[in-house]
C-alpha positions, 0 to 999 in steps of 0.5 A: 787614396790615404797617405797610409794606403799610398805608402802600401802601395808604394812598398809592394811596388818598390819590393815584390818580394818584401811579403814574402820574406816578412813571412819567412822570417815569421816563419822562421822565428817561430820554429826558433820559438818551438825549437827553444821551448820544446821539451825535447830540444836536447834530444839526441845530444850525443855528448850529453848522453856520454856524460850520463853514461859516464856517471853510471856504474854498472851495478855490483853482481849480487851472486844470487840464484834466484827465481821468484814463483807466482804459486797457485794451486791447493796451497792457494795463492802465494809468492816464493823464492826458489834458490837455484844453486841450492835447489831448495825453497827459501821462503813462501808469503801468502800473496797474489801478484798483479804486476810483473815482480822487479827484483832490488838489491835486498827487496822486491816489488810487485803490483797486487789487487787493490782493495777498493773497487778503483786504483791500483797498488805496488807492493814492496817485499824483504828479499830475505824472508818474503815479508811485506815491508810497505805497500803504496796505493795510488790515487784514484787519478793516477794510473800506474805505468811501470817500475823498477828498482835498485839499491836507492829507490823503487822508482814509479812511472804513473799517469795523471788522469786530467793532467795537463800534458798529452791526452790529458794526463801527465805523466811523473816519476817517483822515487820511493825509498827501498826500505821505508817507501818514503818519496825521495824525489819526484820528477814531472815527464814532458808528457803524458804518454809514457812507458815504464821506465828502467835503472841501471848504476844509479840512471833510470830511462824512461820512454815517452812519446814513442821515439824518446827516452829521457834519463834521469839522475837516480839520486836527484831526479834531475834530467841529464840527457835525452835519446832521438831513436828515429827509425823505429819507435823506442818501446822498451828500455832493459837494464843488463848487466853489459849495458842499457838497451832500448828498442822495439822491432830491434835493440840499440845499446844506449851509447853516444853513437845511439843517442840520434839511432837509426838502423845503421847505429853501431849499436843496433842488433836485430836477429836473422830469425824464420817466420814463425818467430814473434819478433817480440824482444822486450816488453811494450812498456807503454802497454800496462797490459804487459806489465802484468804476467801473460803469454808473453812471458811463453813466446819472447826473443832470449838474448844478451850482447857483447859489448865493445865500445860503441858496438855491440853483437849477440853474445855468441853470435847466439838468440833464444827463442822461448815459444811455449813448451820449445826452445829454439836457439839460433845462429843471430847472423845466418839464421841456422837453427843451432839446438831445439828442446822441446819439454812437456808442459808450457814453461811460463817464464825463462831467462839467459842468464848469460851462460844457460837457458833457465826456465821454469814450467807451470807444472813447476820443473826449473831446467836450465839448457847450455845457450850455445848447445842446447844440452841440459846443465840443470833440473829440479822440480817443486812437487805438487806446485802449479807455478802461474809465472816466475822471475829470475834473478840469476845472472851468471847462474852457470851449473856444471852438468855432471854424472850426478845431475839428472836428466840428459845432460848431452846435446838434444838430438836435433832430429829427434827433437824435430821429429818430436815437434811435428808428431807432438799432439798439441794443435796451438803450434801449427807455424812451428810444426811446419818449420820443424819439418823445414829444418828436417829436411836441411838435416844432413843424413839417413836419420833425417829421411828416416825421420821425414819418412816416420811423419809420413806414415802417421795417421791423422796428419793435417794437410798442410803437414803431409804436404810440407813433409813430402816437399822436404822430402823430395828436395833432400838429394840424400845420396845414402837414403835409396833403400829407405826410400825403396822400404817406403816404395814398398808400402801400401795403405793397411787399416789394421796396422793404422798405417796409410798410403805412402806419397808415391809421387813424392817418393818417386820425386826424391827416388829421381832427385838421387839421379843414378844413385837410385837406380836401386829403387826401380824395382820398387817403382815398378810395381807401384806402376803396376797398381791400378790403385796407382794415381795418375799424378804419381804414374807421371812422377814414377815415370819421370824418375824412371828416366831421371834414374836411367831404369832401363829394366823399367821398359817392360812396364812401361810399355805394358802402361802404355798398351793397357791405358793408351785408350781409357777414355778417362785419360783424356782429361788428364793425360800427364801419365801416358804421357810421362810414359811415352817420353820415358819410353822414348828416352829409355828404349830402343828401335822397338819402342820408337815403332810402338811409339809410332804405332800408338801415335797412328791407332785412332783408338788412342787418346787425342792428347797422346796423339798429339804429344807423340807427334810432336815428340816424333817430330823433333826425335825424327823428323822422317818418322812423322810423314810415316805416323801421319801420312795416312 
């Protein structure tokens, strides 16, 4: 052996554990390398985050109300500016947009098609009077991301196709001066994989690598801190006025105590919503699809925050759910549907402006609701426009609904409204049908059954609609509704009049649900018993009300039930109805109808499961009467 190899062996003999340790510290040494050279070593400095706040204003209210209209129709295709406060056209440009138009302070930017059968192109406008101030195409390379704008610069987050960075593109920030398009400054991101970026008081956030947001000194372009968001992925940033936001499945306010988030943040929002809700808050500024106008502009979260300190609230405790020709608001905590507006056509585009709803139709109506009540503050129409999308730029815009104003200006009836939905002939909505029929039936009142019971008479009613209507109907208790239940009872299918069999066992349901408040009713039930049209489901349920009613005056027909089906053959397979019968004969009745009881249970004609049931039934009621029904 050499003296080297001998000295080897002489280590690991003198120090088992030298290897190990050797590779820990390599180990651990390398981490410290990564850790010093990653990019995002900073990442979730909450003083860091304090200080970048910390040099950023909260932008000046500009006063404006402002909605910016994507046009098309017979004038072709154009960009306006619409003045909401004055409800009057301001200007009108020849023009198509591609990209979602972000509004400066005195210009506006959108993306348009580019000339060239490659690349893509940002165009800047004059707030004022809609005309092109500069356009700047990009580089058959780059790909553009997003943008957004204030009074320094149009800041553009674009990709570098073969770039060195993440999927081989590099991702960059340019800053654009705002009224000449001159590059200011030019920032390189860590990664390709980026997001649109958003500005608020001089700082821009940007996305990128799902769970980080970097921001940015919006004079200089330098890096000030960076955001760890670790529960959820960080697909958007929105600027508002209250504050920065980012989030994805729900929103954190960009604060120190946010800047390593989790789901138990102070700042974190995230709204108690049903299931037909898309929880969609904000654009996936990582799609570039979704920069540009589409259906998601239709079906999106409303919302904004009240701020204190480090922690935030829905304003008024209060979301808005925008879900194509309806509006919905919510309680954010409970859930509690406040209001409900349904409107004729698709409203493509909609904002809370802090104080109202305002939305803007394809068919060009702009309506604005209060965002607590739900009752219309505003309307006017653009006539013979076709609008393809729209943004606002209102903040703050509030109108005060007056005599003068027209339209309804009271808060919508909720009923109506949901009664409004469910009869609605568009077939795109069915989730939402059926959760206008769930609200229905939480609705307290006559005007609810009322409304349930309307539903259920009209023709042509999916499935999943008559039954959900009939549930909620069943399950209401409403103490003040017999009589229309008993109106219903009374009903009976008529071609003529278009009207359709009513849901008896339903009805029959609600009728026992009301307990001896539906006594009033047993008439009704009675002669639906009676029917021989009458399906056995709904013979059972009638029965079971009966009792849950305390009918007494029923026992004639019940007994004529039993004597007249007790040995139909095609009562064997389902026998729920004689049975349901019998049982309320025996909690109605007397001493006679225990021994017809009896009777029927000794006849050999009688249906083996009624046999069976009143045997038992007997049984447990007296025991003696038993060896009687049986000792033959």
């Amino acid at each position: 052996m050499s003296a080297r190899a001998g000295a080897r062996a002489s280590g690991r003999s003198a120090h088992p554990g030298g290897g190990l340790a050797r590779a820990l510290a390599l180990a651990a040494a390398a981490l410290a390398s990564a850790c010093a050279t990653s990019p995002y070593r900073r990442a979730g400095n909450a003083g860091e985050v304090a200080a970048a706040l910390a040099r950023s204003q909260p932008p000046a209210p500009s006063g404006r109300n402002l909605v910016f209209l994507v046009l098309g129709g017979a004038g072709g295709l154009r960009v306006a500016a619409y003045d909401l406060a004055a409800s009057r056209l301001v200007w009108s440009q020849p023009g198509d947009v591609t990209t979602r138009i972000a509004v400066g302070v005195d210009v506006i930017v959108h993306g348009e098609p580019y000339p060239l059968a490659h690349g893509e192109e940002i165009a800047v406008r004059d707030i004022g009077n809609g005309a092109i101030l500069w356009r700047h195409p990009l580089a058959e390379t780059e790909r553009l991301v997003g943008y957004d704008v204030d009074a320094r610069g149009v800041y553009v987050v674009m990709q570098t196709i073969g770039g060195a960075g993440t999927h081989g593109a590099a991702g960059t920030v340019v800053a654009l001066d705002p009224r000449t398009g001159a590059v200011r400054w030019r920032h390189v991101l860590p990664t390709g994989r980026v997001a649109g970026p958003a500005v608020r008081g001089g700082l821009i956030a940007v996305p990128v690598d799902s769970q980080y947001v970097i921001l940015l000194d919006g004079a200089t372009g330098g890096e000030l801190a960076q955001v760890l968001s670790t529960a959820e992925a960080a697909t958007f940033v929105r600027a508002l006025p209250e504050g920065m936001f980012y989030g994805s499945r729900g929103v954190y306010l960009l604060s120190p105590a946010t800047a390593r988030a989790s789901q138990q943040s102070p700042g974190y929002l995230l709204a108690n919503l049903p299931p037909f809700v898309r929880p969609f808050y904000w654009y996936d500024l990582y799609r570039p699809e979704q920069a540009r106008y589409s259906a998601i502009d239709r079906n999106h979260i409303l919302w904004r925050v009240a701020v204190e300190g480090d922690r935030a609230r829905f304003r008024d405790d209060v979301v808005t759910v925008h879900d194509y020709r309806f509006l919905f608001g919510f309680d954010a905590s409970s859930g509690m549907l406040r209001w409900a507006y349904s409107h004729p056509s698709d409203a493509v585009a909609s904002t809370d402006t802090g104080s109202v709803i305002a939305f803007v139709s394809s068919e060009g109506d702009l309506v604005a609701l209060d965002r607590t009540t739900g009752a219309r503050r505003y309307e006017a129409h653009l006539g013979g426009e076709v609008v393809r999308a729209a943004t606002f730029d209102a903040d703050g815009f509030s109108p005060a609904a007056t005599a003068a104003q027209p339209g309804p200006t009271a808060t919508p009836n909720l009923v109506a409204t949901l009664g409004a939905i469910v009869a609605d002939g568009d077939r795109r909505f069915p989730d939402l049908k059926l959760f206008a029929i769930d609200e229905l039936g939480r609705q307290p009142g006559r005007a609810a059954t009322s409304k349930l019971l309307d539903i259920l008479g009209e023709r042509g009613l999916a499935p999943a609609v008559v039954q959900r209507t009939s549930e909620a109907l069943a399950g209401r208790h409403d103490t003040q509704s017999a009589d229309l239940l008993a109106a219903a009872l009374r009903l009976h299918a008529d071609y003529a009049e278009g009207r359709v069999a009513p849901p008896i066992d339903f009805l029959a349901r609600a009728v026992g649900a009301l307990g001896a408040m539906g006594r009033s009713a047993t008439p009704e039930l009675v002669a639906q018993l009676r029917q021989p049209e009458t399906a056995t489901p709904a013979a059972a349920q009638i029965a079971r009300a009966l009792i849950a009613i305390g009918a007494e005056e029923s026992i004639p027909a019940l007994r004529d039930f039993l004597a007249m089906y007790r040995a139909d053959p095609a009562q064997d397979a389902d026998p729920s109805a004689l049975i349901a019968v019998a049982e309320a004969l025996l909690k109605l009745g007397g001493a006679a109808d225990r021994r017809l009881l009896l009777f029927v249970a000794e006849e050999p004609h009688t249906v083996a499961p009624l046999r069976a049931h009143l045997v038992r039934a007997l049984g447990e009621t007296g025991p003696g009467a038993v060896k009687t029904a049986t000792k033959d």
